[in-house]
N, C-alpha and C positions, 0 to 999 in steps of 0.2 A: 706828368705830375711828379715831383721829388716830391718823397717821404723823408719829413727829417724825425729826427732823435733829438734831443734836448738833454743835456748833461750837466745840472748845477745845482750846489748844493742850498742855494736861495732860493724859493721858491718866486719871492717878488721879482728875482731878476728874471726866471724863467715865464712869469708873467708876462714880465717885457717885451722880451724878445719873440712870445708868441702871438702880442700883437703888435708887433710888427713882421712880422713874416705874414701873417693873415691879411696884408695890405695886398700878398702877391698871390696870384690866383694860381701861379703854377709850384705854390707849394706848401705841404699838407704836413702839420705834426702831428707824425703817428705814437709817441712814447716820451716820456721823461723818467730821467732817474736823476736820483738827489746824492749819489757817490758813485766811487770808478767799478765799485763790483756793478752796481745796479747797471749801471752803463754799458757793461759786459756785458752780465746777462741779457737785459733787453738786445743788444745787437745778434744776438743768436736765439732770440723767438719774435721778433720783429723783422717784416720786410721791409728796413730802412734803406737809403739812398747817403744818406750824407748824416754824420753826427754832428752836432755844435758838441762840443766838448770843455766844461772850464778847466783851467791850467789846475786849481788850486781846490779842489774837491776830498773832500773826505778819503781813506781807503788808500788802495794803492796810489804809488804815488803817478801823474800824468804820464810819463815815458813808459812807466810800466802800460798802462791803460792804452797806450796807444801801440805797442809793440803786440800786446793780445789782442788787441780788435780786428788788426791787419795779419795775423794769424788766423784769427778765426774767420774772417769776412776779407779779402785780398781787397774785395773793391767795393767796399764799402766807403766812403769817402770820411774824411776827418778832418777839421775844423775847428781849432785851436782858438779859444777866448780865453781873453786875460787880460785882470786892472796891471798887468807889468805890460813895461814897453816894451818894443819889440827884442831890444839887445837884451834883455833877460834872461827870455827861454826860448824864441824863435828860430836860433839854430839847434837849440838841442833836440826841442820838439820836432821840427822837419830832418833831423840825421834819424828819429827813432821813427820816419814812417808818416809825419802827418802831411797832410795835403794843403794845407793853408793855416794861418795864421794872423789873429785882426784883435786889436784892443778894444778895450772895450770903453775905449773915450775916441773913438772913430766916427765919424756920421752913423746914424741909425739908416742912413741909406745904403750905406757898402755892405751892407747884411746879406740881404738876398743875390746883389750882382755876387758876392764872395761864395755862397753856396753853388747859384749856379756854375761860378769855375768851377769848382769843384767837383760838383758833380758830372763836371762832362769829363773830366779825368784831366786835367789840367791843374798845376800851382797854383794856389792864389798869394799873390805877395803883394803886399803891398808899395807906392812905387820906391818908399823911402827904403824898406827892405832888400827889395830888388837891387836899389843901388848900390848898398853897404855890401850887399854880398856879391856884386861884382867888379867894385874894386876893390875887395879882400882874397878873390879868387884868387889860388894859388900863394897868396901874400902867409910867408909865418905868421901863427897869431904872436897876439902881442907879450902870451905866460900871464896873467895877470895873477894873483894868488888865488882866487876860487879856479881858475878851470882847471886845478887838479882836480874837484870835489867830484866824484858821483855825482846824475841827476837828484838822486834821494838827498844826499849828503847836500846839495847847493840847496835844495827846496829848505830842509831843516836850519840850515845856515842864515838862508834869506830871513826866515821867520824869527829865529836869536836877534839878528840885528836890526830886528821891527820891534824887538824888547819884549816879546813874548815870553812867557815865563815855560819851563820845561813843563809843566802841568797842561797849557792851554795849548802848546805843541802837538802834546801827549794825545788831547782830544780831538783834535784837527784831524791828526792823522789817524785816529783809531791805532793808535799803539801804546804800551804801556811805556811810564814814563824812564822805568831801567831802557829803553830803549833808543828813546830820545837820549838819556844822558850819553848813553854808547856812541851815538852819530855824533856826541858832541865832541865825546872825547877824539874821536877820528878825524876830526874837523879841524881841533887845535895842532894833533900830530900833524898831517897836511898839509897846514896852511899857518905854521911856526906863533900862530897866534898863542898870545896866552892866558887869556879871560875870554867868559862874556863880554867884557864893556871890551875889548879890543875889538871882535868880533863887531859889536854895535858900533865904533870907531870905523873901522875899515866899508861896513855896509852903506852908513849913511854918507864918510865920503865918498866913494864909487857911484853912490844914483841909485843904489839898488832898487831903496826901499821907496814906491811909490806912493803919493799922500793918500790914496785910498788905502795902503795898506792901514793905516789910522782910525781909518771908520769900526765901529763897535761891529760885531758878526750877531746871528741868532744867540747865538752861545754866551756875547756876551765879552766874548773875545775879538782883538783886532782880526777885519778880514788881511789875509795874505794874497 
C-alpha cells in the first residue's frame, strides 16, 4: 500500500485528486496540508510514502519545501503538480530534489502510474520532458532573461506578469508586502527590466503565464 500526502492550497482540487486516487486500491491518503509549512510538518509526524505537492502553495516557496522534505525524510517521494507547463518549473523543481513532475492538465489517469514511479524510487517524466531534457543534455542554455532570478525571485516574477498586484502577491505568499516590493526591486536590477508593465510585457510574450493562471483563487485573487 503507498501512503500518499496531499499538498494544496484548494481544497476542491485536493477533493479531486482524492478521488481519483481512490480508484486505485494500492493507494491510501493518509494527510493533507493546505501550505508548504503544513506539508513539512505533516511529512515528519506522518508515515507517508510519496507527497503530491502543488508548485504554487501558500508559505515557503516550492524549492524551499522540497529541499526540507528530502532533508528531513531522504526517501520520501515527491511529486510535483502544477497548472505551469512543464518548461516553467520542472527543471528547477527536479535540480532541488523532486522526483517527478506532472501538470495538472494531464490525464487524470497518469496520476497514480506517476506515484507509483515514484514510489518505487524512480523519475517520473513525462515523455515530452524526458525528451526536452535529453536533447538539452550538456547543450548551454539558451540565458534567457529570467534564469538569472532565484527560484523565489522567478515565482514572484511569474505572478507580476499574471498582473497581480504587490498586495495579492503579499497574500499568496504569506509575506509582507515591503517584501514583495524588495523581490521586485531585485528582479528589475537582474533582469534590466524597468516597470511592472515591462515585466508583464516580457511574461506574457515568453508563455509564462498559463490561462489558468486567470482563474479567480479562494482569495479572490488570480490562481498562480
Amino acid at each position: 500500500m503507498i501512503r500518499l500526502l496531499i499538498a494544496d492550497d484548494h481544497q476542491i482540487v485536493r477533493e479531486g485528486l482524492k478521488h481519483v486516487v481512490a480508484q486505485s486500491r494500492d493507494i491510501r491518503v493518509v494527510g493533507e496540508a493546505e501550505d508548504g509549512n503544513a506539508a513539512i510538518k505533516l511529512s515528519t509526524t506522518m508515515a507517508a510514502d510519496v507527497i503530491l505537492l502543488d508548485v504554487s502553495m501558500p508559505g515557503p516557496g516550492v524549492i524551499e519545501v522540497i529541499k526540507t522534505l528530502k532533508s528531513l525524510r531522504p526517501k520520501l517521494g515527491v511529486l510535483v503538480l502544477s497548472v505551469h507547463p512543464e518548461r516553467h518549473y520542472a527543471r528547477r523543481v527536479l535540480a532541488a530534489g523532486a522526483d517527478g513532475y506532472l501538470t495538472k492538465n494531464e490525464s487524470s489517469a497518469a496520476l497514480a502510474p506517476a506515484i507509483r514511479v515514484v514510489h518505487s524510487g524512480r523519475k517520473f517524466l513525462t515523455q515530452s520532458l524526458a525528451q526536452d531534457l535529453a536533447v538539452n543534455l550538456g547543450r548551454p542554455q539558451a540565458g534567457q532573461v529570467h534564469d538569472v532570478l532565484s527560484n523565489r525571485e522567478y515565482q514572484v516574477f511569474v505572478q507580476l506578469g499574471s498582473g497581480r498586484s504587490i498586495y495579492d502577491i503579499a497574500v499568496q505568499l504569506r509575506v509582507s508586502p515591503k517584501t514583495v516590493r524588495t523581490y521586485r526591486s531585485r528582479i528589475l536590477e537582474k533582469t534590466n527590466l524597468k516597470s511592472t508593465a515591462e515585466i508583464i510585457f516580457y511574461v506574457v510574450n515568453q508563455g509564462l503565464v498559463s490561462d489558468i493562471a486567470a482563474e479567480p483563487s479562494d482569495s479572490g485573487t488570480a490562481r498562480s
